[in-house]
N, C-alpha and C positions, 0 to 999 in steps of 0.2 A: 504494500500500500504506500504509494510513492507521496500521494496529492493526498492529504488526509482529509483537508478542507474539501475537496471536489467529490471527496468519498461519501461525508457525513450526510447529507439530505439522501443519497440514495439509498445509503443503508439503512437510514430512520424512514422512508418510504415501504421499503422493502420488510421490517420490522413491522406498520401496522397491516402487513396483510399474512402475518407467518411471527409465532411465538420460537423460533428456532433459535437456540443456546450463541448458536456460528456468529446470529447477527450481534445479540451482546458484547459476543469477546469483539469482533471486529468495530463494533462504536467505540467502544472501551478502548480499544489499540488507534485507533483514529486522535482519539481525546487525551490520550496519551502523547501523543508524539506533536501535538499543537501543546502540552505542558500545560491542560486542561484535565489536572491529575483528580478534580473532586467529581466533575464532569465521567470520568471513567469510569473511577471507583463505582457510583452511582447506576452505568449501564453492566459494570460487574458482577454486583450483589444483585441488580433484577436478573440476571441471565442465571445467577445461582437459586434464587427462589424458584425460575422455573427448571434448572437442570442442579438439583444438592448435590455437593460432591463433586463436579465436573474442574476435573483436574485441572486445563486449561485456564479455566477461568480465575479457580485457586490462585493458582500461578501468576497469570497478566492481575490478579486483585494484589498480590501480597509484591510484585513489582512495583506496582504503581506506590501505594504505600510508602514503598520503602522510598521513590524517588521525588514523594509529597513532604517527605520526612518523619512519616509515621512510624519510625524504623521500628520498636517495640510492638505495636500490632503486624504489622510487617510480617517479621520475623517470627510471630506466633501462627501466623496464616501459613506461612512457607513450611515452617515443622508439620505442620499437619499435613500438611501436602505430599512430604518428602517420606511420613509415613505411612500414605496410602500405597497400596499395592501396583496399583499401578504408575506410580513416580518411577525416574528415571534420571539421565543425566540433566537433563535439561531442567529437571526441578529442583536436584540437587544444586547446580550451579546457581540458579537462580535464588537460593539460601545462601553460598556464599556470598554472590551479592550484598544481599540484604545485610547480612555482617560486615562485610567492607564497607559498604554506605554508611553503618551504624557504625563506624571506628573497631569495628571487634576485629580485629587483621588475624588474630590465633583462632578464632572459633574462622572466621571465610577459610582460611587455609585447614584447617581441620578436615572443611568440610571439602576444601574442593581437592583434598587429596584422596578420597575415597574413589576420583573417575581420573584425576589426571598426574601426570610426573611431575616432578619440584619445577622443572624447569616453567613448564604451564601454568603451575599455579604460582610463578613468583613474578610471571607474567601479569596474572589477574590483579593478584595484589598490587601491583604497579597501576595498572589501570583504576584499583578499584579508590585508588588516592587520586587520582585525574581528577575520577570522575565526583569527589567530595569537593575538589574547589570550583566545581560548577555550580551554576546557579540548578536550579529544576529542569527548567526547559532547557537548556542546553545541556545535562545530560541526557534528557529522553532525547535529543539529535542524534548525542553522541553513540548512546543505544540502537537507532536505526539502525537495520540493515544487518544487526548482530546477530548470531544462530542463540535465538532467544534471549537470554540473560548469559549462557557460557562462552567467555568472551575466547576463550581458547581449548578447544576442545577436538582438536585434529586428531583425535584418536591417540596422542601423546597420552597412551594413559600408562598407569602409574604401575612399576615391573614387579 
């Protein structure tokens, strides 16, 4: 989603005629990356009333969060998340995030060395100090375009 602005009237079109989880997270990912973090959170938590549980949504809610500075709910969304059975790396990383955002550098690296090598994750931790002397909105840019929240995850994983 390149144009988030050019996206949001369609996909809020598209929403009143279909209750579908997709359009939540996708407004929500939209509203995010215009730095429209309460605007998200907000199409988040309705896409979860209608789909509990949906990992996705977990996930882009407990990001967003974390890049509105909510980093303590955040961080409690992404746990749970990272304990459902169907988490992966991409929710894991996306907890270390949340800890790097929130200054916690031992608990992000804890976490992100369960999927990746030092090397990786001393990568992340570099990034994840970047991306604290941004404002909001200029970290959710800086996020664009990223394999979700794992900012290095080429299969460097950890031997």
């Amino acid at each position: 989603m390149s144009e988030p602005t050019l996206a949001i009237p369609h996909l809020e079109r598209a929403l009143d005629r279909s209750d579908d989880p997709r359009l939540y997270k996708s407004l929500g990912v939209a509203y995010d990356m215009q730095g429209s973090h309460a605007a998200a959170q907000a199409y988040y938590r309705t896409g979860l009333a209608v789909a509990p549980g949906d990992v996705g949504l977990l996930n882009n809610l407990g990001l967003s969060l974390s890049l509105s500075g909510d980093h303590r709910e955040a961080i409690a969304v992404l746990e749970r998340v990272v304990a459902a059975p169907s988490s992966g790396i991409r929710q894991r990383q996306t907890l270390a995030l949340a800890y790097g955002l929130a200054g916690h550098m031992e608990e992000a690296a804890q976490i992100a060395r369960r999927d990746l090598d030092e090397a990786a994750v001393n990568n992340n931790l570099a990034y994840y100090e970047t991306l604290r002397a941004l404002n909001a909105k200029d970290a959710a840019k800086a996020l664009k375009g990223r394999s979700g929240a794992a900012f290095d995850t080429r299969c460097r994983r950890r031997r």
